[in-house]
C-alpha positions in Angstrom: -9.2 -18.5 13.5 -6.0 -18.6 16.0 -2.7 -19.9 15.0 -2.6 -22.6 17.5 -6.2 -24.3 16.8 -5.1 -25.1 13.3 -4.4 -29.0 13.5 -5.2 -29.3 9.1 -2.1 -29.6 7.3 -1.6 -27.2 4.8 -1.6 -28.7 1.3 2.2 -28.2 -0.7 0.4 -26.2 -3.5 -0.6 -23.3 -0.8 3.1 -23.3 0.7 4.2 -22.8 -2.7 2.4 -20.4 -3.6 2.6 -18.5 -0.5 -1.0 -19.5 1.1 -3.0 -17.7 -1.0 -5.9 -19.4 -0.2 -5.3 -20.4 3.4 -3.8 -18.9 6.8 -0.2 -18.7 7.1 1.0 -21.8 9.5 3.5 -21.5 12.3 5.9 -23.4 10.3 6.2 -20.5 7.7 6.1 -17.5 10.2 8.9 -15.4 9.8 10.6 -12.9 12.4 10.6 -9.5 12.4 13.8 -9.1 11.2 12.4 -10.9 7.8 8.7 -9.2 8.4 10.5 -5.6 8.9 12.5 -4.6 6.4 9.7 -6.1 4.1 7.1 -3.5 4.8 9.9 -1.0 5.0 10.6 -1.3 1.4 6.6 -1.5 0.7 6.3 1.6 1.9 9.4 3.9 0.3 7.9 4.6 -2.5 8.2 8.1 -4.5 4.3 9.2 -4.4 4.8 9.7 -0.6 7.6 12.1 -1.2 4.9 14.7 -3.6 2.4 14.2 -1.3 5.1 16.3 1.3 5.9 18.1 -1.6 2.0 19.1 -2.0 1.9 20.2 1.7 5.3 21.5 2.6 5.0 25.4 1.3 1.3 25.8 3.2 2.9 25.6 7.0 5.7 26.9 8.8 8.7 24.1 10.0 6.9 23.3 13.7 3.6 23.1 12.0 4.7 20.9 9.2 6.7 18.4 11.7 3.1 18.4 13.7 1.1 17.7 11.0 4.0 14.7 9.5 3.4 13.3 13.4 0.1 13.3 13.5 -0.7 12.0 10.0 1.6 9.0 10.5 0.4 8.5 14.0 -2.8 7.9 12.8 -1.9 5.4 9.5 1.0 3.6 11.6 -2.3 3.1 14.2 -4.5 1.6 11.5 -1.9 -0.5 9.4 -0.7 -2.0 12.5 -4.1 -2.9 13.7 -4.9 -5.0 10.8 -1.6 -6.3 11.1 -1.8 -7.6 14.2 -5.3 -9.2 13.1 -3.4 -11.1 10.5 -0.5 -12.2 12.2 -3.6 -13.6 14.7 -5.3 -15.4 12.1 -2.4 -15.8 9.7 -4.8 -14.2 6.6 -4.6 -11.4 3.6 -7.2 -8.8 3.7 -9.4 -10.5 0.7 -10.0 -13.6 2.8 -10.8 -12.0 5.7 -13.2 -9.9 3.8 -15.2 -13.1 3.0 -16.5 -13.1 6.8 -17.8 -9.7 7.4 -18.6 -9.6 3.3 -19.8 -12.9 2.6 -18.3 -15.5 -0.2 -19.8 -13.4 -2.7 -20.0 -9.8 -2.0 -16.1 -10.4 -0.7 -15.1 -10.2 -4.3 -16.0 -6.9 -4.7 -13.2 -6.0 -1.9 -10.9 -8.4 -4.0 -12.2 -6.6 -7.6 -11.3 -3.0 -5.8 -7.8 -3.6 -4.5 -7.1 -5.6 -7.6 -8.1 -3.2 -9.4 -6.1 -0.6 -7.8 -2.7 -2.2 -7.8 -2.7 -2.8 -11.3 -3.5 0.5 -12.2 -0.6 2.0 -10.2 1.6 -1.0 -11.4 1.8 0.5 -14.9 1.2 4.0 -14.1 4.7 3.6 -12.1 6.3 1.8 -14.3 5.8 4.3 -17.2 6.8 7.0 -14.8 10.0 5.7 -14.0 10.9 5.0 -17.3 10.6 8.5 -18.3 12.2 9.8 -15.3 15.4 7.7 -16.2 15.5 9.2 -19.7 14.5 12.9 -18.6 17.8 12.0 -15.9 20.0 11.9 -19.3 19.2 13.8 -21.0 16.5 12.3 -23.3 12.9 14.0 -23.8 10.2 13.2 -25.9 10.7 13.5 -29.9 14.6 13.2 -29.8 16.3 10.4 -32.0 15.2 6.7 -30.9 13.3 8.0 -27.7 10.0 5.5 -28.7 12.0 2.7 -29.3 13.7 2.8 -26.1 10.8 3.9 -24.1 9.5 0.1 -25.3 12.2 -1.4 -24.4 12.4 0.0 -20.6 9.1 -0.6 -19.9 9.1 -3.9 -21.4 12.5 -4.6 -19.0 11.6 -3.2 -15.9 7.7 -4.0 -16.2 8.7 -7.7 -15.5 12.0 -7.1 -14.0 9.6 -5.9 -11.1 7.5 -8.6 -10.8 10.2 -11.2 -10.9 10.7 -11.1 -7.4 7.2 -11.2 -6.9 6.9 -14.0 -8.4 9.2 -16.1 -6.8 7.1 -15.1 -3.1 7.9 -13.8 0.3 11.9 -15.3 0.3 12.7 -13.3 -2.5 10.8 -9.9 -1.8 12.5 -10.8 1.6 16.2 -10.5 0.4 15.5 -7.7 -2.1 14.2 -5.6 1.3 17.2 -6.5 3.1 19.6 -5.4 0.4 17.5 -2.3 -0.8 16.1 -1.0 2.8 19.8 -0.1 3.9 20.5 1.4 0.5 18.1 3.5 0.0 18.2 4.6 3.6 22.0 5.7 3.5 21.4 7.9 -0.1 18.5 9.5 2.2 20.8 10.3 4.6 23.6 11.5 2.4 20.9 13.2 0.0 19.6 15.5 3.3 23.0 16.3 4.8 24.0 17.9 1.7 20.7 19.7 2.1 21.0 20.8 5.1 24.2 22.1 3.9 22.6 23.8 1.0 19.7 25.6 3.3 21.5 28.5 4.2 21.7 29.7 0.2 18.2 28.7 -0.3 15.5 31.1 -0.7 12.5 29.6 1.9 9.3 31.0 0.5 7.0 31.7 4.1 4.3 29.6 4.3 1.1 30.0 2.1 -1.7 28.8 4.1 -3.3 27.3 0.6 -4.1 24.0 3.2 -6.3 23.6 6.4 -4.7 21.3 8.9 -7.9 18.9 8.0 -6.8 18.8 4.2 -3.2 18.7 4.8 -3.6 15.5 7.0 -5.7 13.8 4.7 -3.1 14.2 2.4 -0.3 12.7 4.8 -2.6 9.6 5.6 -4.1 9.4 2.1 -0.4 8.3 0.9 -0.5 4.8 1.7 -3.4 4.0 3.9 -4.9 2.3 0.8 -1.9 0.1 0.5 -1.7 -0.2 4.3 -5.7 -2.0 4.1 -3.5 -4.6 2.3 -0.6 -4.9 4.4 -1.9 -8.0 5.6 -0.7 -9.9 2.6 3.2 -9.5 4.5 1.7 -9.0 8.1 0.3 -12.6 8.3 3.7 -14.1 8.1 4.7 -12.5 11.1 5.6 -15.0 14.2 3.7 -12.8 17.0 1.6 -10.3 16.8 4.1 -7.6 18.7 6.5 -8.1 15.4 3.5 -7.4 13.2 2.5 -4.2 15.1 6.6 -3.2 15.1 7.0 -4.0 12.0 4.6 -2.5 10.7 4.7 1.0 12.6 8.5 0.9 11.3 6.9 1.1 7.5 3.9 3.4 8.0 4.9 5.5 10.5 8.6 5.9 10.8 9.3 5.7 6.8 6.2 7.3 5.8 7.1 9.7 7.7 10.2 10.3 6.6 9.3 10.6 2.8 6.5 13.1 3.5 9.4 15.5 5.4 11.6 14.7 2.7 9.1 15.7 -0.1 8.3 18.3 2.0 12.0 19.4 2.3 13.2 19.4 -1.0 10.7 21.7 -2.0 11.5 24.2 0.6 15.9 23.4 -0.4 15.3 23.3 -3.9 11.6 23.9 -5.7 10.8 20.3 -5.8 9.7 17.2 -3.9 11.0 14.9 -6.0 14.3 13.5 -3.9 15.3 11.8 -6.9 16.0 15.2 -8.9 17.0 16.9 -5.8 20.0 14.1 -5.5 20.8 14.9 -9.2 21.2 18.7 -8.7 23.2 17.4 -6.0 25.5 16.5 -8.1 24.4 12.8 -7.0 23.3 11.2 -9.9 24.6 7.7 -9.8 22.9 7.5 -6.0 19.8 9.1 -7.6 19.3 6.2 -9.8 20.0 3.6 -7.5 17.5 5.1 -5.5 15.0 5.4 -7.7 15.1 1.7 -9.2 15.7 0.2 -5.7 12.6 2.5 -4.6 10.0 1.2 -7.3 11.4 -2.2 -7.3 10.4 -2.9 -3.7 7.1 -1.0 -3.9 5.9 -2.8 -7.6 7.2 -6.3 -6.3 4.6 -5.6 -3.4 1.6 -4.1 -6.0 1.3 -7.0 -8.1 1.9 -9.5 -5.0 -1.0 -7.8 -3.9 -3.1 -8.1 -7.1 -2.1 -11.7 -7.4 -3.6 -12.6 -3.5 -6.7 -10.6 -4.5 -6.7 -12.5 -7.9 -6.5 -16.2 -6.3 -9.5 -14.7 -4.3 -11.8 -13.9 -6.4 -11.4 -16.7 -8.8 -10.8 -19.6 -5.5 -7.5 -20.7 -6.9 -3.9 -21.2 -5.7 -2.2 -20.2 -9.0 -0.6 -17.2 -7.5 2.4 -17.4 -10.0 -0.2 -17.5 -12.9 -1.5 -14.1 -11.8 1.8 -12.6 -10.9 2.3 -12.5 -14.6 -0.9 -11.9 -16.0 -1.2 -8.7 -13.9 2.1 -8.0 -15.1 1.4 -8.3 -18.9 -2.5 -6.9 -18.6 -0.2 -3.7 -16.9 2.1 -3.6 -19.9 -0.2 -3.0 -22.0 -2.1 -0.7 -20.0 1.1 1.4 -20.1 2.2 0.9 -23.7 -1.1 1.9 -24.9 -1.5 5.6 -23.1 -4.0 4.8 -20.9 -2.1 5.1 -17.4 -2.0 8.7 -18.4 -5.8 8.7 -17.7 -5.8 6.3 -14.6 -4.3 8.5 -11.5 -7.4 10.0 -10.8 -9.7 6.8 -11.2 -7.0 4.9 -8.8 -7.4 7.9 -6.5 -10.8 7.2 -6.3 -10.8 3.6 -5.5 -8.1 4.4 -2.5 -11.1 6.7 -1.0 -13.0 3.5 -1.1 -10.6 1.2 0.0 -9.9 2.2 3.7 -13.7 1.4 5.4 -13.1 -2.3 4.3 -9.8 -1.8 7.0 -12.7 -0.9 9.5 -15.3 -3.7 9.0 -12.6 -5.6 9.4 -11.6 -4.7 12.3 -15.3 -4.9 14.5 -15.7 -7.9 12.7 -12.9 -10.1 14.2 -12.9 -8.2 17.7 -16.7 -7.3 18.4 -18.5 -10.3 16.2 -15.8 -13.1 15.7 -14.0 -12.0 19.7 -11.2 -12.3 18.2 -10.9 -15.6 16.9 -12.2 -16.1 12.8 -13.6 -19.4 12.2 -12.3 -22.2 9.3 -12.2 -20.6 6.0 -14.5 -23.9 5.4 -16.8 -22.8 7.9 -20.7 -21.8 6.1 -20.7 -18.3 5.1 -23.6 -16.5 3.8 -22.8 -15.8 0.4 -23.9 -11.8 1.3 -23.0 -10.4 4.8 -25.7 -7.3 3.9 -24.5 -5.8 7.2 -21.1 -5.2 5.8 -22.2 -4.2 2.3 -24.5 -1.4 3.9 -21.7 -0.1 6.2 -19.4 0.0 3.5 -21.4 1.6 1.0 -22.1 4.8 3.4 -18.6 4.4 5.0 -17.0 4.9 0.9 -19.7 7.8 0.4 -18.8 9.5 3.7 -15.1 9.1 3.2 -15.4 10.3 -0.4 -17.5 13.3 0.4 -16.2 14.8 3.4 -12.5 14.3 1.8 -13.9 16.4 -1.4 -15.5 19.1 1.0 -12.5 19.2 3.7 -14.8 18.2 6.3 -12.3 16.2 8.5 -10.2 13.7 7.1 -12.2 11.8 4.6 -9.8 8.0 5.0 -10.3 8.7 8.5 -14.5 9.4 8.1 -15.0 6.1 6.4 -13.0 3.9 8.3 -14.9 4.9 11.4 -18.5 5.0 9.6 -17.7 1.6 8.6 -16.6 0.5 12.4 -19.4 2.0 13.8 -22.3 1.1 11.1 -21.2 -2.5 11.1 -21.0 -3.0 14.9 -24.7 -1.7 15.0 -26.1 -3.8 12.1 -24.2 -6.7 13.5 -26.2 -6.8 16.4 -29.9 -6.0 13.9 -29.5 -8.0 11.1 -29.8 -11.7 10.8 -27.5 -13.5 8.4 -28.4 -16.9 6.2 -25.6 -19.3 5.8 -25.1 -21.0 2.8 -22.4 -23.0 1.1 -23.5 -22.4 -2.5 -22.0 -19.4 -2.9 -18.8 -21.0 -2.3 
């Protein structure tokens, strides 16, 4: 589906709610001044900063710069790939996924990555509530701590999603506000470090992590929210402000939270940047940092679970999502469970990554680069992609558990490979009653 052979109009219901079931037009494309500071603010988010933290004390300085490089080489490559596919076609991920899936086996792909961003909607937003009260002083079992654990959570659960709600305009101003913010207390947060490495006591390397592992940890950070990307990608105006744009978020920034993870553990005994600025003697910046980080991460998650949402269920009620994901995560995090859900959402990321991959060969090897009509008859099972992504998952998963390469990196190209081939050996029915 290219931009420019697009004569329909695209109904005021879609504009609205920010196309969820149709491509981007031309009309709504933004530039990559908009498009940029977007994905920038995606991707500074605080679980890339422990994932440094988790690799920093097994190399010495040039290796850990070389593995940093290389890890965000490769995720910058793959994010940026699919974004330029859906600044092409102006599409998410999830409807994509319907032509090398099929109308019905796609919902699977939008089941997983809803799925996933709910789950690390509330598992975030109960961690930064109890960050903010650990940052004064308040712990678990003191005087009024439940009641005002509820009250947080209830406050910046939906403060999060407000944004979110609104659409791309207002996650667009938030980005241009936050992105600077948070990149100055960065900046002011590592030149009192460097300040503060002289005194420090540098432990030497352990060696606790093989290359292999440590860059399937560097990639592992985003690359599942990178598959979905696309939900911001599409909007771009040209496909060379997709690929920017998006090698500014997944490469550059990435990049630059896994160092500083990486770094604060080697200045201070821990990757968390947010309690590094506080022994700074930074506190005020710390908190601004950590609210303006989640904010423009969480506005993102749900945004994503809403597209996947109006997917699966064929509907343009974005909004209606936006806040049902919202309050389904609520109580997902007042109850206790996101205590139980990090290693469950861990899982689904292995699983996400080979959908990326399909993809991919789909739109440049089957569809030559040019998806047809979202109208167009589908089967309502593409059995080529559900084979190539079911060994592409199991590949990725295993070889990641067994440090046999890097598992993201395994499935994505299983998936590439295995679909091209079955492409080619497999006939496919078309059908619109799946629809």
């Amino acid at each position: 589906m290219s931009l420019t052979s697009e004569p329909q109009p695209v109904k005021l219901a879609q504009a609205s709610e920010d196309y969820p079931l149709s491509a981007v037009p031309l009309t709504a494309r933004k530039s990559i001044w908009s498009l940029a500071p977007l994905l920038m603010g995606f991707a500074l988010t605080s679980t890339t900063l422990f994932a440094g933290g988790a690799i920093g004390p097994s190399f010495n300085f040039p290796t850990l710069i070389t593995v940093i490089l290389i890890g965000n080489i490769i995720l910058g490559a793959y994010c940026a790939s699919l974004g330029f596919i859906a600044a092409k076609s102006g599409l998410t991920t999830v409807l994509m996924a319907r032509f090398s899936f099929g109308n019905v086996g796609s919902r699977w792909v939008d089941f997983v990555m809803g799925a996933t961003q709910i789950g690390w909607y509330a598992f975030t937003t109960a961690v930064i509530v109890q960050v903010l009260m650990s940052l004064f002083g308040l712990e678990p079992g003191s005087s009024g701590y439940g009641a005002l654990y509820f009250v947080l959570v209830f406050f910046f659960n939906y403060i999060f999603c407000a944004t979110a709600y609104i659409g791309y305009a207002a996650m667009d101003w938030l980005s241009r506000l936050a992105v600077p913010a948070m990149l100055i207390l960065i900046v002011v947060s590592f030149a009192i470090a460097f300040g503060d490495l002289g005194a420090a006591q540098i432990a030497p390397p352990t060696g606790e992590l093989s290359l292999g592992a440590a860059l399937a940890i560097v990639i592992g950070t985003f690359i599942s929210g990178g598959t979905q990307s696309t939900n911001w990608s599409r909007f771009a105006n040209s496909g060379k402000n997709a690929v920017l744009s998006t090698l500014l978020a997944f490469t550059l920034i990435n990049g630059l939270l896994v160092f500083a993870g990486a770094f604060c553990t080697m200045v201070y005994g821990t990757q968390d940047l947010i309690q590094a600025m506080a022994m700074q003697g930074i506190l005020a910046g710390a908190v601004l940092l950590l609210i303006l980080n989640v904010w423009t991460t969480q506005d993102n998650t749900i945004y994503s679970f809403a597209v996947a949402g109006s997917n699966m269920f064929r509907t343009t009620k974005r909004h209606a999502f936006v806040l049902g994901g919202a309050t389904f995560a609520l109580v997902l995090t007042l109850s206790g469970i996101y205590e139980m859900l990090p290693s469950y959402l861990i899982f689904l990321g292995t699983v996400i990554p080979p959908i990326g991959g399909i993809i991919m060969v789909d739109f440049w090897v089957k569809h030559r680069g040019s998806f047809p009509a979202l109208d167009a008859p589908l089967p309502a099972f593409n059995w080529a992609g559900i084979i190539a992504y079911v060994v592409a998952s199991a590949v990725g998963y295993f070889t990641g558990q067994n440090d046999l390469g890097i598992g993201p990196v395994n499935g994505i190209v299983t998936a590439a490979v295995l679909y091209g081939i079955l492409c080619q050996v497999m006939p496919q029915s078309v059908s619109r009653a799946a629809e």
